[in-house]
Backbone atoms as SQL, in Angstrom:
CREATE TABLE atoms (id INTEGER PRIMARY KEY, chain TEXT, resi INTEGER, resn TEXT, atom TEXT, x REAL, y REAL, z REAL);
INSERT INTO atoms VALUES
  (1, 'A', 1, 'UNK', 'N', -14.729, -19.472, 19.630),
  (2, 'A', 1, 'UNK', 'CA', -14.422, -18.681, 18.454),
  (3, 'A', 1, 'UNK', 'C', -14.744, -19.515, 17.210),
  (4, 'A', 2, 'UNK', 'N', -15.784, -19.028, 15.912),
  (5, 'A', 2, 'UNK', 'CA', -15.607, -19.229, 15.277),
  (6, 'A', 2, 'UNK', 'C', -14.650, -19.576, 14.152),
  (7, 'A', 3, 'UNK', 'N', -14.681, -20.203, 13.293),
  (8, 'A', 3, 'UNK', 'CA', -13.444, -20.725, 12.033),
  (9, 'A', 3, 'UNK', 'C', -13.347, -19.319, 11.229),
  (10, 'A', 4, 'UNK', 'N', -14.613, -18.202, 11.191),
  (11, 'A', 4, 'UNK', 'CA', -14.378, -16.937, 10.248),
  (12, 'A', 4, 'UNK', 'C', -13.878, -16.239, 11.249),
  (13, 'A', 5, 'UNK', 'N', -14.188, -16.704, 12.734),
  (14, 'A', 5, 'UNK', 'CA', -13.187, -15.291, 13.781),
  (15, 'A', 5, 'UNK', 'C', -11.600, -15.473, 13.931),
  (16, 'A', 6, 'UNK', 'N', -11.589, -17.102, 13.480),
  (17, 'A', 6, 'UNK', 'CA', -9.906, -16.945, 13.659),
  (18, 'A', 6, 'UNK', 'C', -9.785, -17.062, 12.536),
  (19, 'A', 7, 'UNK', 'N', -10.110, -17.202, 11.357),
  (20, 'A', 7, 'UNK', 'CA', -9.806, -16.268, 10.114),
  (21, 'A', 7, 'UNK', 'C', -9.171, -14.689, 9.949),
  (22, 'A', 8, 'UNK', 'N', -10.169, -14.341, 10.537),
  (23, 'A', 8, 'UNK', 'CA', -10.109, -12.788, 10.484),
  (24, 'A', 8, 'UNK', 'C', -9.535, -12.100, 11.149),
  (25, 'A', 9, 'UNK', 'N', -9.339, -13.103, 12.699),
  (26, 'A', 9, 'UNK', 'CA', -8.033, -12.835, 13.735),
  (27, 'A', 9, 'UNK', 'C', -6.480, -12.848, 13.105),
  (28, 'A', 10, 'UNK', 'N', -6.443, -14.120, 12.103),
  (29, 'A', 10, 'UNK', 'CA', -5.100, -14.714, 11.456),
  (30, 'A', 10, 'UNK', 'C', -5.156, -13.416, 10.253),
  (31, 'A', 11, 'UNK', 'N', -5.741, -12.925, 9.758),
  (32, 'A', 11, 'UNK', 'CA', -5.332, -12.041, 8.637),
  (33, 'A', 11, 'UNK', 'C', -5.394, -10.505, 9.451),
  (34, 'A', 12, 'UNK', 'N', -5.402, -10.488, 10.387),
  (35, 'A', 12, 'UNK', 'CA', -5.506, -9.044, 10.831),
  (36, 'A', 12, 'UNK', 'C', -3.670, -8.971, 11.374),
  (37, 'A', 13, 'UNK', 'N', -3.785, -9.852, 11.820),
  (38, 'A', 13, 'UNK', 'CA', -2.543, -10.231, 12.416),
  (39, 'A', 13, 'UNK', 'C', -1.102, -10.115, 11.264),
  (40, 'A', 14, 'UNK', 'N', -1.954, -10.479, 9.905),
  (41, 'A', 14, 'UNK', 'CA', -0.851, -10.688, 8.971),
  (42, 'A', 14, 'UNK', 'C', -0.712, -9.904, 8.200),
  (43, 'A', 15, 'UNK', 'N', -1.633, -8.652, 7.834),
  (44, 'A', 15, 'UNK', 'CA', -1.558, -7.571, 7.392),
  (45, 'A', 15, 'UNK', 'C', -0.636, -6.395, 8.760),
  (46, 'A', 16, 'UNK', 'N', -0.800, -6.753, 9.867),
  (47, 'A', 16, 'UNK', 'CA', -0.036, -5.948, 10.854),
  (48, 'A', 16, 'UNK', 'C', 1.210, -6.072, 10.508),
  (49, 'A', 17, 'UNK', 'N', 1.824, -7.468, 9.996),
  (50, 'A', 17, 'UNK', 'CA', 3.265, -7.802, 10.036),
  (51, 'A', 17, 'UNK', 'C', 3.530, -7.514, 8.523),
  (52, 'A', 18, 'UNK', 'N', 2.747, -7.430, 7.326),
  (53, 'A', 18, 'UNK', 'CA', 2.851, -6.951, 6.154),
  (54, 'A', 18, 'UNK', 'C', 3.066, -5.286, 6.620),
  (55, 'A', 19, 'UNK', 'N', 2.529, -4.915, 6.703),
  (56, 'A', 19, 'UNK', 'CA', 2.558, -3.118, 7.535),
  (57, 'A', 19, 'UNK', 'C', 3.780, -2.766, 8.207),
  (58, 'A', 20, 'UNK', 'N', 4.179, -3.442, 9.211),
  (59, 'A', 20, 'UNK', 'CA', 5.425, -3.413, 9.509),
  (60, 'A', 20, 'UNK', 'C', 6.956, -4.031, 8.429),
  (61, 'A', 21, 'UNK', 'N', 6.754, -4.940, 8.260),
  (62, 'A', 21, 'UNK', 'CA', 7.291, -4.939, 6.619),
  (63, 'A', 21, 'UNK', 'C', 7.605, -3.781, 5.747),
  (64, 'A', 22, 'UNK', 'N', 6.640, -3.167, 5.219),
  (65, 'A', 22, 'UNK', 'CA', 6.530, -2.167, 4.293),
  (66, 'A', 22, 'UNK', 'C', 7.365, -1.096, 5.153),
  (67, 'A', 23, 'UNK', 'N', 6.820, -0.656, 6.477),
  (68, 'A', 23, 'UNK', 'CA', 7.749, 0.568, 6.640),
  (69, 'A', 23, 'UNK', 'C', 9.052, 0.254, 6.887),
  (70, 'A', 24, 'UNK', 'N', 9.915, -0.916, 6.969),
  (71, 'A', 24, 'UNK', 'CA', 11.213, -1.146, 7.063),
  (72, 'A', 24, 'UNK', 'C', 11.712, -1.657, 6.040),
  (73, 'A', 25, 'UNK', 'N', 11.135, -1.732, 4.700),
  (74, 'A', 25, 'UNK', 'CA', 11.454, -1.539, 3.571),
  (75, 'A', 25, 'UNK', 'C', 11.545, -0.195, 3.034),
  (76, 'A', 26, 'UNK', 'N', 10.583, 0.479, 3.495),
  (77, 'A', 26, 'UNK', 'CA', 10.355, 2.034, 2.997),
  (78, 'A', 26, 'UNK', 'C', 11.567, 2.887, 3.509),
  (79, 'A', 27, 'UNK', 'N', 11.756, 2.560, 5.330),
  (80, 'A', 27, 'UNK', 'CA', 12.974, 3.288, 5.626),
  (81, 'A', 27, 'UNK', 'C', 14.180, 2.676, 4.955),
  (82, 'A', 28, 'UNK', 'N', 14.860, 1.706, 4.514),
  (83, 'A', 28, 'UNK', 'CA', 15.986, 0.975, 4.202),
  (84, 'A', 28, 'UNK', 'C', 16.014, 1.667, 2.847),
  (85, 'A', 29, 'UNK', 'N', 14.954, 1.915, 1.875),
  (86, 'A', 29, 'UNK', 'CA', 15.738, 2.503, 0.531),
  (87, 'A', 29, 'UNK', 'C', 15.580, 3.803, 0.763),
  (88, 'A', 30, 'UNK', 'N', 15.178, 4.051, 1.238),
  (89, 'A', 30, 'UNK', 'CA', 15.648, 5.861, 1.930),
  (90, 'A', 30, 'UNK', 'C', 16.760, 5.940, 1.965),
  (91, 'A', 31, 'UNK', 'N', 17.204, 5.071, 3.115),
  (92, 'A', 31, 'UNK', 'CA', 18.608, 5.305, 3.531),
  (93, 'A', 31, 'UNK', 'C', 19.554, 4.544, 2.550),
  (94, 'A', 32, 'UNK', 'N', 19.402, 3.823, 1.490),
  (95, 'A', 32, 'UNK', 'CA', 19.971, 3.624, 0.685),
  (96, 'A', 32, 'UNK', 'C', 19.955, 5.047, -0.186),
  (97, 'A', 33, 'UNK', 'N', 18.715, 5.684, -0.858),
  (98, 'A', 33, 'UNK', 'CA', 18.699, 6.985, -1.734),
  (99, 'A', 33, 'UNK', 'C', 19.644, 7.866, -1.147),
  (100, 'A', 34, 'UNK', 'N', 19.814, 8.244, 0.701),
  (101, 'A', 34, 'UNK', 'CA', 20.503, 9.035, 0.914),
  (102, 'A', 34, 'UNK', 'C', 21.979, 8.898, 0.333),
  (103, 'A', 35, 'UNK', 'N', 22.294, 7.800, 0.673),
  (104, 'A', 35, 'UNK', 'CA', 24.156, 7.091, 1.100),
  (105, 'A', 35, 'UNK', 'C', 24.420, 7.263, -1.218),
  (106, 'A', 36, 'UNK', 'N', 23.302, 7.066, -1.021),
  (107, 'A', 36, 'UNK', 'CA', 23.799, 6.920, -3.093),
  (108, 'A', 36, 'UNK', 'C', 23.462, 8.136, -3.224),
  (109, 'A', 37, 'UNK', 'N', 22.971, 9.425, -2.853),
  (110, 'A', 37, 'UNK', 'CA', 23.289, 10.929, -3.411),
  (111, 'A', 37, 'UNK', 'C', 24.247, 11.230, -2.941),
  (112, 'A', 38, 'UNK', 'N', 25.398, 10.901, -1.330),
  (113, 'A', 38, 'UNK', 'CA', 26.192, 11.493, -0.872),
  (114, 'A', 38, 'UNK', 'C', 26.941, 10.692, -1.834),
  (115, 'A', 39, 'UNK', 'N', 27.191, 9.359, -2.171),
  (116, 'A', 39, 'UNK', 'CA', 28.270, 9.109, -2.891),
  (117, 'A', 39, 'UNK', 'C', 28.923, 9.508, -4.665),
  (118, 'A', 40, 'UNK', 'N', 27.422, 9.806, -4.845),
  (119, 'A', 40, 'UNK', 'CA', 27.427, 10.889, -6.395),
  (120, 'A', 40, 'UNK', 'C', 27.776, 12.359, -5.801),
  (121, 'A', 41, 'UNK', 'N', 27.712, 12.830, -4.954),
  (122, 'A', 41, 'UNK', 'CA', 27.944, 14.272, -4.477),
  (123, 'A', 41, 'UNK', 'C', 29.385, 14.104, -4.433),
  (124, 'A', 42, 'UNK', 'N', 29.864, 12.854, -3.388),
  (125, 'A', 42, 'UNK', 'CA', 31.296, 13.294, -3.063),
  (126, 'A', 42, 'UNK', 'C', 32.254, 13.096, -4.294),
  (127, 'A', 43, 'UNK', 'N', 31.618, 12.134, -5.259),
  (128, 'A', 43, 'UNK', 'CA', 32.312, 12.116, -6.765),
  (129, 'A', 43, 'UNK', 'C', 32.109, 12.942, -7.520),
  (130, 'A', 44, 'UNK', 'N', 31.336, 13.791, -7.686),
  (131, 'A', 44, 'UNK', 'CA', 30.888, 15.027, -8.604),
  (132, 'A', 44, 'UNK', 'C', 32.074, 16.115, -7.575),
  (133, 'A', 45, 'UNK', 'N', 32.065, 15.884, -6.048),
  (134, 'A', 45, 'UNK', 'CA', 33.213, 17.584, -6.114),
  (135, 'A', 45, 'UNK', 'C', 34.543, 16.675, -5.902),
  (136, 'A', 46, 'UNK', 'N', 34.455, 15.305, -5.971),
  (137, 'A', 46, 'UNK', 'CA', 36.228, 15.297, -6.471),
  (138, 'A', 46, 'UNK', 'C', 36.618, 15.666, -7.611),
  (139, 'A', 47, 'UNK', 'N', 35.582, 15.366, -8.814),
  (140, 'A', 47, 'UNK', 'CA', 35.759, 15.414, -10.131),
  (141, 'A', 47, 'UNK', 'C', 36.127, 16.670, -10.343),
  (142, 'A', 48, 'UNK', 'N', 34.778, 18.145, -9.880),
  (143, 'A', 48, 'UNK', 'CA', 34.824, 19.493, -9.864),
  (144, 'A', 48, 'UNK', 'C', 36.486, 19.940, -9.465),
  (145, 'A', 49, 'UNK', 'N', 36.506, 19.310, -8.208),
  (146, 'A', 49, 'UNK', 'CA', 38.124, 19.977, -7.485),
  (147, 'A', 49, 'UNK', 'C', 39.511, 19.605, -8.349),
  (148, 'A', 50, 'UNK', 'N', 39.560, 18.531, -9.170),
  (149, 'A', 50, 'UNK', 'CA', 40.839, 18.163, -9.233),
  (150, 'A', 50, 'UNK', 'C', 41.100, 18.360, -10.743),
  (151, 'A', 51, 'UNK', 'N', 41.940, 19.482, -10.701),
  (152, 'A', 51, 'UNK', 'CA', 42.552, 20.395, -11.763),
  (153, 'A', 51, 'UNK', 'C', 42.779, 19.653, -13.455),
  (154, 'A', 52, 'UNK', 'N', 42.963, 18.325, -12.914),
  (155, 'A', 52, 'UNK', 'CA', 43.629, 17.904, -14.312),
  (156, 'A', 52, 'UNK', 'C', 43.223, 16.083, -13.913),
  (157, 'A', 53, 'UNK', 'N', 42.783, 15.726, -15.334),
  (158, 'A', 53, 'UNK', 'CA', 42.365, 14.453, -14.978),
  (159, 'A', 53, 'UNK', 'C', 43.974, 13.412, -14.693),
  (160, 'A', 54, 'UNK', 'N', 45.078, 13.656, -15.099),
  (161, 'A', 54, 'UNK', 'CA', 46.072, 13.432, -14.569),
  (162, 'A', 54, 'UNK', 'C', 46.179, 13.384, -13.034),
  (163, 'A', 55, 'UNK', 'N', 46.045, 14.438, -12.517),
  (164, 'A', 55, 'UNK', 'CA', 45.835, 14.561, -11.052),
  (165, 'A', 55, 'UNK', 'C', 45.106, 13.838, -10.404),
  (166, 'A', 56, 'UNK', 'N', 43.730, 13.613, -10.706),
  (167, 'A', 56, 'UNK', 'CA', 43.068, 12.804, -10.046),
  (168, 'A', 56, 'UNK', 'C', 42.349, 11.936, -11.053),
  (169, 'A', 57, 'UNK', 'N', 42.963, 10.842, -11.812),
  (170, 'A', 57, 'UNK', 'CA', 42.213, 10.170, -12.373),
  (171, 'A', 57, 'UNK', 'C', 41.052, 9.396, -12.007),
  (172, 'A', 58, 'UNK', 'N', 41.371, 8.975, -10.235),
  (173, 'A', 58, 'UNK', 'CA', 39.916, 7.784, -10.394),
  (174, 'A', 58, 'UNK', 'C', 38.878, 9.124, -9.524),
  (175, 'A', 59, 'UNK', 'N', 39.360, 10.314, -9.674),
  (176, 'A', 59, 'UNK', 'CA', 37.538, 10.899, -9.477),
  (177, 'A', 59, 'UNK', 'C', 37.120, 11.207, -10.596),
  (178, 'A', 60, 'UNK', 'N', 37.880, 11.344, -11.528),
  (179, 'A', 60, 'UNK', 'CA', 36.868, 11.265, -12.631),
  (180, 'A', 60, 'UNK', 'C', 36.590, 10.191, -13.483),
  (181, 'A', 61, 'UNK', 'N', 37.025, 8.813, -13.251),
  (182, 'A', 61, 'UNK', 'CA', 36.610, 7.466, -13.429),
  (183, 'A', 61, 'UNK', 'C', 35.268, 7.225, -12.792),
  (184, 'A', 62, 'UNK', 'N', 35.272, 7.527, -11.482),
  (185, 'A', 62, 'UNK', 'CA', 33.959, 7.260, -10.638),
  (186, 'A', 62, 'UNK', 'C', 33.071, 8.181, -10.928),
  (187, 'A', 63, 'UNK', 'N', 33.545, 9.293, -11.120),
  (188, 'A', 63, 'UNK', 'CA', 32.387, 10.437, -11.257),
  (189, 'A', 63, 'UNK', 'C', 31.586, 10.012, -12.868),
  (190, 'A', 64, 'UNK', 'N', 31.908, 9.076, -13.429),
  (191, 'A', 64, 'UNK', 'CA', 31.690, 8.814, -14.722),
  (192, 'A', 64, 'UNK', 'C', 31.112, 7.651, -14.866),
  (193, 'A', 65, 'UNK', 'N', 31.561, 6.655, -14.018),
  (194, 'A', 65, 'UNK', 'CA', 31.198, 5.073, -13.694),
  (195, 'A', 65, 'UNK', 'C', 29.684, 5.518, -13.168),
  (196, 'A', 66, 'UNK', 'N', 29.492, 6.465, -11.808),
  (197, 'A', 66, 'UNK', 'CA', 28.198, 6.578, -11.336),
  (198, 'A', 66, 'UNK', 'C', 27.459, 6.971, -12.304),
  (199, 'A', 67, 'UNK', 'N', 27.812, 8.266, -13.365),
  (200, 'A', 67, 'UNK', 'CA', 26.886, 8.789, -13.785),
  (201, 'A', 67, 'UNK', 'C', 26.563, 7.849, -15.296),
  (202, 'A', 68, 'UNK', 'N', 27.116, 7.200, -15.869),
  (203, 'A', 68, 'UNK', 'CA', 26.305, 6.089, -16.532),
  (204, 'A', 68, 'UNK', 'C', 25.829, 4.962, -15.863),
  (205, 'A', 69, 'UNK', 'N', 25.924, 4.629, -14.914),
  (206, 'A', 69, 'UNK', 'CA', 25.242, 3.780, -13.854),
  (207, 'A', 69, 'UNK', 'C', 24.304, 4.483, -14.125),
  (208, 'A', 70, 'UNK', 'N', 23.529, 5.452, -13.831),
  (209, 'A', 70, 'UNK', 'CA', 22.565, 6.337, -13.157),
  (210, 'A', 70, 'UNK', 'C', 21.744, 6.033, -14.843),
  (211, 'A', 71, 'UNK', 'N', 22.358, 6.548, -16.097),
  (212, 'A', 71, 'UNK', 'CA', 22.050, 6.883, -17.288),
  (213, 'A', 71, 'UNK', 'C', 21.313, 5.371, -17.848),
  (214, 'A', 72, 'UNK', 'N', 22.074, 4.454, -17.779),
  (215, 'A', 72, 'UNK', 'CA', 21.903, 2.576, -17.632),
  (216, 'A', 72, 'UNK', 'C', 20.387, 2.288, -16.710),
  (217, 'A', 73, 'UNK', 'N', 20.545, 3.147, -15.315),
  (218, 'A', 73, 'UNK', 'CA', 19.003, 2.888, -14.640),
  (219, 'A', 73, 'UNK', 'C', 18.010, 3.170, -15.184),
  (220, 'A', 74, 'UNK', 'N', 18.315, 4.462, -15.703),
  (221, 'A', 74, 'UNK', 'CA', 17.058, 5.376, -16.254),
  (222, 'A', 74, 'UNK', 'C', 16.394, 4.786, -17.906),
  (223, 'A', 75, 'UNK', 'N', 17.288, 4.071, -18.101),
  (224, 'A', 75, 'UNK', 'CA', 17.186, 3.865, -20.313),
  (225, 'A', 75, 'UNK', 'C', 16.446, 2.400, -19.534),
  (226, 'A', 76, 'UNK', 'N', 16.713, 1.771, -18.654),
  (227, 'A', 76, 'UNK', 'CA', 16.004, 0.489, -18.473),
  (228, 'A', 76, 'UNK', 'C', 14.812, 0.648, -18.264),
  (229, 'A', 77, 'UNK', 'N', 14.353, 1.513, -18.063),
  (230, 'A', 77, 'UNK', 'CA', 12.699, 1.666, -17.218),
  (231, 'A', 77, 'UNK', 'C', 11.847, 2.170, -18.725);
């Protein structure tokens, strides 16, 4: 074997493991996007459900904490 065949052997090899890389990065913030819409969902219907912010103060602390979190992501970009 040539020095350009195990070149080209060594980068084929390392773009395979870059490739695999990428899609278990790709699935992991997926499943991060999911778990962070259910946790704005389940704070948006505590907030919706609970009659009086007396009643349930920390859903509407959180429902408020996320959504300038969210407001803070978006003004940074």
């Amino acid at each position: 074997m040539t020095n350009e065949e195990k070149i080209l052997s060594m980068l084929g090899k390392m773009q395979a493991d870059i490739d695999t890389l990428i899609s278990k990065v790709d699935f992991q913030n997926e499943t991060l996007r999911q778990e962070k819409k259910l946790r704005q969902m389940a704070a948006f219907n505590n907030f919706v459900n609970s009659k009086t912010d007396e009643e349930e103060p920390e859903a509407t602390a959180e429902f408020f904490r996320i959504m300038d979190a969210e407001e803070a992501r978006k003004a940074a970009f």
